[in-house]
C-alpha positions in Angstrom: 47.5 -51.2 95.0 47.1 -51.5 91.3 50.1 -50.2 88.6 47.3 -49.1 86.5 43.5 -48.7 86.8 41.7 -48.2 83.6 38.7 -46.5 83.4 36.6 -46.8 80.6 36.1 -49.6 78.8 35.4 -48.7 75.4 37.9 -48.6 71.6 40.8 -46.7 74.0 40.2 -48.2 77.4 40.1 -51.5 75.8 43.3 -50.9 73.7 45.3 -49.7 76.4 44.5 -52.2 78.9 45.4 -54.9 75.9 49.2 -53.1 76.1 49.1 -53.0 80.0 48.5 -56.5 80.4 50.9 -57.4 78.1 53.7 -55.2 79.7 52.6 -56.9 82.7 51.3 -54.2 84.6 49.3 -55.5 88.0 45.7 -53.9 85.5 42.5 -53.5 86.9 39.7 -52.3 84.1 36.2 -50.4 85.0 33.0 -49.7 83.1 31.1 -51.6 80.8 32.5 -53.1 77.4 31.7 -50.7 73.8 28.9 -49.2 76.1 28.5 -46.2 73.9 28.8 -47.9 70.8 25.9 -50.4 72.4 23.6 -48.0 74.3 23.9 -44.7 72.4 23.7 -45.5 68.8 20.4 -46.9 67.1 20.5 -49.5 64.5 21.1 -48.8 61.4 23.8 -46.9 61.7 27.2 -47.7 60.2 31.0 -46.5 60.9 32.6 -43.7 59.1 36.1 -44.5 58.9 37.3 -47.6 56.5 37.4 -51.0 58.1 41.0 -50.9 57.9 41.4 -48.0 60.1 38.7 -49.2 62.5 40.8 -51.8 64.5 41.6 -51.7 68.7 45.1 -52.3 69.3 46.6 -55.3 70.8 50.4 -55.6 71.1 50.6 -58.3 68.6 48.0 -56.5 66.0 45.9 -61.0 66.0 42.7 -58.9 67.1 41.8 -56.9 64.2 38.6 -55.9 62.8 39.0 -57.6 59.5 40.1 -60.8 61.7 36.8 -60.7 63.5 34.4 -60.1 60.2 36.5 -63.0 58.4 35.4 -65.1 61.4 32.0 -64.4 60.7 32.3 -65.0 57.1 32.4 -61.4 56.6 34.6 -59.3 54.4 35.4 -55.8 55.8 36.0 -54.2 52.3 38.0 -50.8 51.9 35.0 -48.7 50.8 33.1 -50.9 52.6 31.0 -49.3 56.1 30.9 -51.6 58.8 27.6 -51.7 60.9 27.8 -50.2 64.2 26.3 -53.1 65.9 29.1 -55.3 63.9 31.4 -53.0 65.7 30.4 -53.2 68.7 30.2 -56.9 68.9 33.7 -57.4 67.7 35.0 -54.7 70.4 33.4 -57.5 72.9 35.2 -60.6 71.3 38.5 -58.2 71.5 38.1 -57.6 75.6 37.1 -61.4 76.0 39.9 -61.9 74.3 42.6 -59.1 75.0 41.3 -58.4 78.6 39.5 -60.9 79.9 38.7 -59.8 83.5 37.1 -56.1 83.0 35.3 -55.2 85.6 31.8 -53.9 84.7 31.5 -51.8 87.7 31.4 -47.6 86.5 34.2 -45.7 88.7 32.3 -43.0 89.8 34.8 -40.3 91.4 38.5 -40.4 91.9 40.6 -38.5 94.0 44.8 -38.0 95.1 45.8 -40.3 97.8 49.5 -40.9 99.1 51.2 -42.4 96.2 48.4 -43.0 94.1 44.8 -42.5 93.9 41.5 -43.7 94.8 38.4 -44.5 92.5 35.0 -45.4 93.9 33.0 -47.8 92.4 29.3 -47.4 92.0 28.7 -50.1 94.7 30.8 -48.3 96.9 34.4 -50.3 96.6 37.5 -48.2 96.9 40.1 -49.1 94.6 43.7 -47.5 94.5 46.3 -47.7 92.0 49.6 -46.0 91.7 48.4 -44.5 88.5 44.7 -44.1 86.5 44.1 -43.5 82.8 41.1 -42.0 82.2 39.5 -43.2 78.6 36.0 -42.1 79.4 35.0 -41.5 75.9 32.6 -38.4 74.5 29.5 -38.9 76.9 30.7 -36.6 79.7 31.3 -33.9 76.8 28.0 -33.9 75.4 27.2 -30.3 73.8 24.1 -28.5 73.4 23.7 -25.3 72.1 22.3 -22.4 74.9 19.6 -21.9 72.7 18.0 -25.5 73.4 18.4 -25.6 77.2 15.7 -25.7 79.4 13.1 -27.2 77.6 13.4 -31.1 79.3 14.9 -34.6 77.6 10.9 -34.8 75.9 11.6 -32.0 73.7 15.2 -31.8 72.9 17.8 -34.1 72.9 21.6 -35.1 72.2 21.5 -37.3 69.0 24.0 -39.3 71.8 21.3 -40.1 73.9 19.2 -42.6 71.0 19.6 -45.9 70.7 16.0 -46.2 69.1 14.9 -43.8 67.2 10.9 -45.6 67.0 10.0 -43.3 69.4 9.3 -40.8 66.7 8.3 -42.8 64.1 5.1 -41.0 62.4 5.8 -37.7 64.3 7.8 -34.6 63.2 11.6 -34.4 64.6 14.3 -30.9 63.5 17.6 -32.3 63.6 20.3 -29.6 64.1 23.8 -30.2 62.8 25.4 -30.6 59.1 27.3 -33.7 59.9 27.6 -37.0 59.7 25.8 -37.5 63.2 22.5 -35.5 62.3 22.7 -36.6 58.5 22.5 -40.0 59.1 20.2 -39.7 62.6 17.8 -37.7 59.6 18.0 -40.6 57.2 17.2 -43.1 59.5 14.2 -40.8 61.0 13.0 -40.2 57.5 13.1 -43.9 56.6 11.0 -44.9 59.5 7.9 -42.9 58.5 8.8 -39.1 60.4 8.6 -35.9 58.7 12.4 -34.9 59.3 14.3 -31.7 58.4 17.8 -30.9 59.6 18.7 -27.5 59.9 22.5 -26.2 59.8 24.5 -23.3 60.3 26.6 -23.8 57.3 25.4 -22.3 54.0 25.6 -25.8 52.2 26.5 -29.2 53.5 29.7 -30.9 52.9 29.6 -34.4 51.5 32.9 -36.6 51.7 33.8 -38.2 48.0 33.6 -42.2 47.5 37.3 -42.9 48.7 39.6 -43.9 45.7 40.2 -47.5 45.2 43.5 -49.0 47.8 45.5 -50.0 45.0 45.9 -47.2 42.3 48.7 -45.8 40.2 52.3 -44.8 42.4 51.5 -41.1 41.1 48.1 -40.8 42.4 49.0 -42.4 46.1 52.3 -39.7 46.2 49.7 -36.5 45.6 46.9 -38.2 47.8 48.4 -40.8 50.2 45.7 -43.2 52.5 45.4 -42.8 56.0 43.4 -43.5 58.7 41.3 -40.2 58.3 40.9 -40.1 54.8 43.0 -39.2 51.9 45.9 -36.5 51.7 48.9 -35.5 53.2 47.3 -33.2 55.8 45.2 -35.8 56.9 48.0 -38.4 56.6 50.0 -36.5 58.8 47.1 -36.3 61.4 46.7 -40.0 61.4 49.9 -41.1 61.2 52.2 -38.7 63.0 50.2 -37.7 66.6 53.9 -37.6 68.0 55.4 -34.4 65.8 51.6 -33.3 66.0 52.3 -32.7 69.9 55.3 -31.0 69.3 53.3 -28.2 67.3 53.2 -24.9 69.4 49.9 -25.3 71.3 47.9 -22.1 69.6 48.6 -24.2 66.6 47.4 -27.0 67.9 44.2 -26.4 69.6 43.6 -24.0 65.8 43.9 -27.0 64.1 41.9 -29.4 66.3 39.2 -26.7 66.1 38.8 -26.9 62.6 40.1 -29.8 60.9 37.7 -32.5 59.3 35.0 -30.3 59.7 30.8 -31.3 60.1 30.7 -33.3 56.8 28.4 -36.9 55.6 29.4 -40.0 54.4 29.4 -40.5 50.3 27.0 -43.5 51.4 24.3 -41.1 53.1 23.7 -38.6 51.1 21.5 -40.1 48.4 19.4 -41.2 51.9 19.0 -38.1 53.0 18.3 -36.3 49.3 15.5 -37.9 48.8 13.6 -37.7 52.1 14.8 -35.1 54.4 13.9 -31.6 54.1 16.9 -29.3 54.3 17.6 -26.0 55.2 21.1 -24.9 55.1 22.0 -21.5 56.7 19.8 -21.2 59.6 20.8 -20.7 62.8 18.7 -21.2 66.2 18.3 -18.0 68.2 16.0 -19.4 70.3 13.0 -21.8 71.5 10.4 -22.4 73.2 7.7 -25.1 74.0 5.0 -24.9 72.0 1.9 -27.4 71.8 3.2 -29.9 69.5 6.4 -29.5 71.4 9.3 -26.8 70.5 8.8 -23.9 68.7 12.1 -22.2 67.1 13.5 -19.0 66.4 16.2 -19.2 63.6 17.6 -16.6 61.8 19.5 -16.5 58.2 22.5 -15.9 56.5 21.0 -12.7 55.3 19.2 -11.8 58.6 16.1 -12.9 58.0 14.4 -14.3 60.6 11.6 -17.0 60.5 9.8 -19.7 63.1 9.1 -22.9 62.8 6.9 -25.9 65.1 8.4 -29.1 65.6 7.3 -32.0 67.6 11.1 -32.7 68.6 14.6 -31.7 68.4 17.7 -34.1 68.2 21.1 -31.6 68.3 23.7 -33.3 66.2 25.9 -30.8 67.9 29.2 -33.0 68.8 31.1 -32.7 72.0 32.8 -30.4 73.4 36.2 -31.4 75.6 36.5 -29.4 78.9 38.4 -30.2 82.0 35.3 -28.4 83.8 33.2 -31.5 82.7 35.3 -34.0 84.0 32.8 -34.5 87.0 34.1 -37.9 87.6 37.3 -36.3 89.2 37.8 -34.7 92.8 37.2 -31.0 93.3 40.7 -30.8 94.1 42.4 -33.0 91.6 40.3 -31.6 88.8 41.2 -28.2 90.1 44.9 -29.0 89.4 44.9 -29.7 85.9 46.2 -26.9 83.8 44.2 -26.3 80.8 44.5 -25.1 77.3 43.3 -22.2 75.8 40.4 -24.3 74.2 40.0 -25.6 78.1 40.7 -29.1 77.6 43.6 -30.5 79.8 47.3 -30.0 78.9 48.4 -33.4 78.0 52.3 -34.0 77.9 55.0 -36.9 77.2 53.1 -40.3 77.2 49.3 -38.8 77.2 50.3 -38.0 81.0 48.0 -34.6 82.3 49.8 -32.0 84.5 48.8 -34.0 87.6 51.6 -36.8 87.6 50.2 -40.3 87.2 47.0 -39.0 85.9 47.1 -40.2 82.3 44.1 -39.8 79.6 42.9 -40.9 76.1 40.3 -40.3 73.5 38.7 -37.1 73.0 39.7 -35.1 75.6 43.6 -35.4 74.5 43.0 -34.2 70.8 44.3 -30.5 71.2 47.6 -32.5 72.1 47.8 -34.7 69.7 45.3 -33.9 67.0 42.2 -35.2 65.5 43.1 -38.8 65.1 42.5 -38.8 69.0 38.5 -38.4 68.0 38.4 -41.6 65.7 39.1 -45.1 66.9 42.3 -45.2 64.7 44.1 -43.1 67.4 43.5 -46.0 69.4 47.3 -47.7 68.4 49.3 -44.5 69.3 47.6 -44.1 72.5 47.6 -47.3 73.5 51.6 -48.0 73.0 52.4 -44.5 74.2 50.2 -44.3 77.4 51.6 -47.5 78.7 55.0 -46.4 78.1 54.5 -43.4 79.8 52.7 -45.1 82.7 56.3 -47.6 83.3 58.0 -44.1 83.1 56.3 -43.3 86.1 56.1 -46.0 87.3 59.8 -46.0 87.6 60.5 -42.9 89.2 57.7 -43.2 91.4 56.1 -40.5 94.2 59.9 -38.8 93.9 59.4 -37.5 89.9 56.2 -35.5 91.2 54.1 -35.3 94.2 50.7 -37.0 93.1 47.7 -34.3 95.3 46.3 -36.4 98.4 43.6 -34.6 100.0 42.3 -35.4 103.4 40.2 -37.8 104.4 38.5 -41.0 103.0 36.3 -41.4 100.1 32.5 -41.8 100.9 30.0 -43.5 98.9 28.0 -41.1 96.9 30.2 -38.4 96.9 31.7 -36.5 93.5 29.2 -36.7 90.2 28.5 -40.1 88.7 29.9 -40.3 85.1 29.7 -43.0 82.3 32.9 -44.1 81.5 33.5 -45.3 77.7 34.1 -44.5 74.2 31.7 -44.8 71.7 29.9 -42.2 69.3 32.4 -39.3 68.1 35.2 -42.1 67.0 35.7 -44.0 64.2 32.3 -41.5 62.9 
């Protein structure tokens, strides 16, 4: 029986198997390195954050971003975006490096068993460890609005779900969203030869500023200190602070998850996207329908006023929505057991541990806990360190500091709902 089964093998899985190994926990790692960040994101495409603030976490902080593009005879710049294919290669020289021996099998459901659990691979191998952190990334939260569903994968889609966009090249394509997901999914679309709008709630778009330059006058970094989410002491305290952040009441926490560092672009897009994609601010979707060119939508205005509109295809640039509900990869039973927020993600305590003891989770799915770094790659450190503290903890008090649920019977192949297990689009954008 393991100490610690990872599962999830993307910015967070990685990180926090890098701290496992190195507090020389027995380790075993599932799913398939950067997969998101390989599989779900076309070319083209660059990070958001600063290259500084882009790094995994290894105990020792050799395995750094700006230590893999010097390498390469790269300089990761501040002000600088990194490519996402750039990204994704050096998360894969990090786990050669960091953790050698992941296992590129997907755990595929995971239930309570007597002092542990059990996780089922998707070749049918049960493996049990005393205690599982679950750093499945954004895929299983995928959100769509109701307005969109029902009309099939051919006519409307997750902007998640591209890794080429050429499929549309020289067709018509309504991206839905105002930020930096369906902004720069529109300028790639529009650069490739497709007649591209994007149409957004908000009444205008929100554009992030060029950041200031590192080094600048005392004065200036005391009103507007960097951090790992952008500039300011709000945002400072976000990035830097997750700890206090957890200690917030929790109505003030899941308020502020909700709405900080709202839909907004890159400085670096927007010119992209000005010259070449038709945008209409303000609209909403009230409904659709397939039409012969493909969808036809309903969308009503600010004002009231309603219009219609054809559109060979759809890509929703809608984000991701964190619910225990969609954590299909877990038992009936074991899922049932987590206590949720208001917001329904999972209540996440001391050490990124869930209200099932030895259940332990990272990335998305944790930021009503501990705030909005947990949705970039930069909240990669804290979890890493903290999650592997708190899995000695209980490690040390073992089966006696909570009773871990152990339904009856065995696992079967096939049963529970298969789930992709990494991190990728959502952090670090």
């Amino acid at each position: 029986m393991y100490d610690l089964l990872v599962v999830g093998a993307g910015p967070y899985g990685l990180s926090i198997a890098s701290h496992a190994a190195a507090a020389g926990l027995g380790l075993r790692v599932l799913g398939r390195p950067m997969a998101s960040w390989r599989d779900h994101m076309p070319r083209g495409m660059f990070l958001k954050s600063e290259p500084w603030a882009s790094s995994l976490s290894d105990p020792g902080g050799r395995l750094r971003l700006e230590t893999y593009c010097a390498g390469r005879g790269v300089a990761a710049r501040h002000g600088e975006p990194i490519p996402v294919e750039m990204f994704a290669s050096y998360g894969l020289w990090f786990a050669r490096n960091a953790v050698p021996d992941v296992d590129e099998r997907m755990a595929v459901h995971v239930r309570g068993c007597p002092g542990g659990f059990e996780v089922l691979t998707d070749d049918g191998e049960v493996l049990r460890a005393r205690t599982v952190a679950l750093a499945v990334g954004v895929m299983p939260f995928v959100e769509l609005p109701a307005a969109l569903n029902g009309l099939g994968p051919e006519r409307v889609s997750h902007s998640s779900r591209h890794a080429d966009l050429s499929r549309f090249r020289g067709g018509d394509v309504t991206v839905i969203g105002g930020g930096q997901a369906a902004l720069e999914t529109a300028a790639l679309l529009a650069e490739q030869g497709t007649r591209t709008r994007v149409l957004a709630r908000a009444a205008g778009l929100s554009w992030n500023d060029v950041p200031p330059a590192w080094e600048r006058p005392w004065w200036r970094s005391a009103r507007a200190p960097h951090s790992g989410l952008g500039c300011g002491w709000r945002n400072w305290f976000y990035a830097e602070r997750p700890g206090l952040f957890h200690r917030l009441p929790e109505p003030t926490r899941v308020r502020i998850t909700a709405g900080a560092l709202g839909p907004a672009g890159a400085w670096w897009v927007r010119d992209r996207v000005d010259r070449a994609v038709e945008l209409m601010p303000g609209h909403e979707v009230t409904s659709a329908h397939r039409s012969g060119i493909g969808v036809r939508l309903e969308t009503v205005d600010r004002d009231g006023r309603r219009a219609r509109l054809e559109t060979g295809h759809v890509i929703a640039a809608t984000g991701f929505r964190a619910r225990r509900e969609r954590l299909g990869l877990l038992d009936d039973e074991l899922r049932a057991s987590l206590v949720a927020l208001s917001d329904g993600a999972p209540a996440i305590g001391r050490g990124f541990e869930s209200s099932v003891p030895g259940l332990f989770m990272a990335g998305l799915i944790t930021a009503s806990a501990y705030g909005p770094a947990m949705r970039f790659v930069h909240g990669a450190g804290f979890t890493a360190d903290t999650l592997v503290r708190g899995v000695r903890r209980r490690l040390r008090t073992g089966p006696g500091g909570g009773r871990i649920p152990a339904p009856g019977g065995n696992l079967r192949q096939g049963e529970g709902l298969r789930q992709g297990s990494d991190l990728g689009h959502g952090t670090g954008r």
